[in-house]
N, C-alpha and C positions, 0 to 999 in steps of 0.2 A: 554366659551372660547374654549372649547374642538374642536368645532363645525366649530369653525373659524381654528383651526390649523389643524382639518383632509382634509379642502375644501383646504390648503393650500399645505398641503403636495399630494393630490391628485392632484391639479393645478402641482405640479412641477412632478411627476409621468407621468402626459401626456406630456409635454414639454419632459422630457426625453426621454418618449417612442417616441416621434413625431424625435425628433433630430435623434437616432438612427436608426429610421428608414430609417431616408434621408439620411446619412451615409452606411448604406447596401445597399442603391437602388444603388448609388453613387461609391461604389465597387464592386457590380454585373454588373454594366453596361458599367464599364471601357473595358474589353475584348470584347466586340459587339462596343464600338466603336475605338478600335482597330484595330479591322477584317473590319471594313467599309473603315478605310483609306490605309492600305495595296495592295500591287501591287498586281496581280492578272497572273499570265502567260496564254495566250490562244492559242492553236492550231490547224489551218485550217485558214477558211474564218471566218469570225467576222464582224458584222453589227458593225460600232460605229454612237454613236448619237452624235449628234453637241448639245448644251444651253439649245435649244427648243424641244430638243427628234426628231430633225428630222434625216436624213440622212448624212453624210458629201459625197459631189461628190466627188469623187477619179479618176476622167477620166481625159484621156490627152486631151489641150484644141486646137481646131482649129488655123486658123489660124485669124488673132485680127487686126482690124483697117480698114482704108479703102484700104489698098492697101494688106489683109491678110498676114500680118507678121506672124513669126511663134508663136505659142502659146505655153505654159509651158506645157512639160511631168511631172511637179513635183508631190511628193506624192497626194497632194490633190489639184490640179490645182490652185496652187497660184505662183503667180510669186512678189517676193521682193528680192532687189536688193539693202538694208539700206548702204552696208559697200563701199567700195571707191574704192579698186582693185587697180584702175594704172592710170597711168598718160597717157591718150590719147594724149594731144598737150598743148599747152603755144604758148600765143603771147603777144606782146605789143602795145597798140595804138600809143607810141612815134615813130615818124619815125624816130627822131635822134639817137636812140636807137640801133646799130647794132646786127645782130646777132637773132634778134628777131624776127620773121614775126607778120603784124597786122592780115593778114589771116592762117587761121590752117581749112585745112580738114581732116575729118573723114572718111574716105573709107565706103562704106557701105558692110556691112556684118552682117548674121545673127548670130551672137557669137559676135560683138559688139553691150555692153549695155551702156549705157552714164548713171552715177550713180547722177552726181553735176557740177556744173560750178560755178566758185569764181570769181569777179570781184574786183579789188581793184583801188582806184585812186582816182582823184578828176574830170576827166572829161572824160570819156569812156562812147560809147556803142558800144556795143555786138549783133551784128544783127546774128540771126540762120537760114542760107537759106538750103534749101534741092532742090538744081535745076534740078532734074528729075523728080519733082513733079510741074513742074511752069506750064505743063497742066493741074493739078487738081486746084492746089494754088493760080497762080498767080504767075506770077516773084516779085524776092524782097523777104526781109527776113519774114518767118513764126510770129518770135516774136523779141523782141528787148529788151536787160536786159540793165539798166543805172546804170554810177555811176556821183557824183557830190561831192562839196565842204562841204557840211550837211550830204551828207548819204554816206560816201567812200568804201565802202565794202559792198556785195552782192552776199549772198550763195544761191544756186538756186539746194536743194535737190530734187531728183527724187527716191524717194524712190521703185517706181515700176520699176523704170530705163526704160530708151530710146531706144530705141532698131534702130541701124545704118542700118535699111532695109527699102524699096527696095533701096532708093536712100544715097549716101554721103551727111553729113552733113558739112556745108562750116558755119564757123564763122569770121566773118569779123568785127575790131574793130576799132573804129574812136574817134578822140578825141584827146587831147593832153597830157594827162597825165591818163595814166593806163595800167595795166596788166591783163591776164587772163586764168584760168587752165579750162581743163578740166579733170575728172577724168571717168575712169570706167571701166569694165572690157570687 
């Protein structure tokens, strides 16, 4: 019996000494991971890595699209444009509707970003012509947003936003029942 109670008590001797162990590993290791998530201040130039350990571009970006609009001087040449800013124009497709225009243009300018367009109603559309481009494009609108009796509302985010160069953008709405914003900065 002896034999059985010393293999016993030596069994829990290691389990103890095993626990304690991972216990001290466990509170020695707490301050190294610590100091790993900690901000860091650095000054000068400073490589940063992007996910993949590669480089992030930080250059200002040309000029973007076919007619070179201007490109984003941002920190790391990205251009987003998620939030709303302002109310560019409102029209209505009802022509009984005074007060309202069915057409609303956009001036073109480089500091106008068209961020969303909302349609609501039961019978609009929304045609977006850019007519100083009807030599590249074609006359007639570029795209055509709808609203109907099943689907009466239609939000059209641009999260990179639109940018109102080289040419004004002319939105023109037909139909007999609907409204329509545009937003951006």
């Amino acid at each position: 019996m002896d034999e059985l109670g010393g293999a016993r008590r030596d069994m829990r001797q290691t389990w103890v000494i095993a626990i304690v162990a991972i216990a001290v590993l466990f509170v020695a290791g707490m301050p190294a991971v610590q100091a790993a998530v900690q901000k860091v201040r650095v000054q000068g130039k400073t490589k940063v890595a992007d996910s993949s350990g590669g480089n992030i571009d930080a250059k200002n970006l040309g000029g973007l699209g076919l007619l070179g609009a201007p490109g984003s001087n941002g920190a790391v040449a990205v251009r987003n444009f998620a939030g709303g800013g302002g109310l560019l124009g409102a029209g209505d497709c009802n022509p009984a509707t005074p007060g309202r225009p069915a057409s609303v243009l956009v001036e073109a300018s480089q500091n106008t970003i068209i961020t969303a367009i909302i349609i609501t109603g039961t019978d609009a559309t929304v045609g977006v012509s850019a007519p100083d481009l009807d030599q590249l494009l074609g006359p007639g609108p570029v795209v055509t947003f709808s609203v109907d009796a099943t689907q009466s509302n239609q939000f059209i985010g641009l999260g990179n936003g639109l940018n109102v160069f080289p040419s004004e953008l002319v939105f023109d709405c037909t139909g007999t029942d609907g409204q329509f914003v545009i937003l951006g900065q």
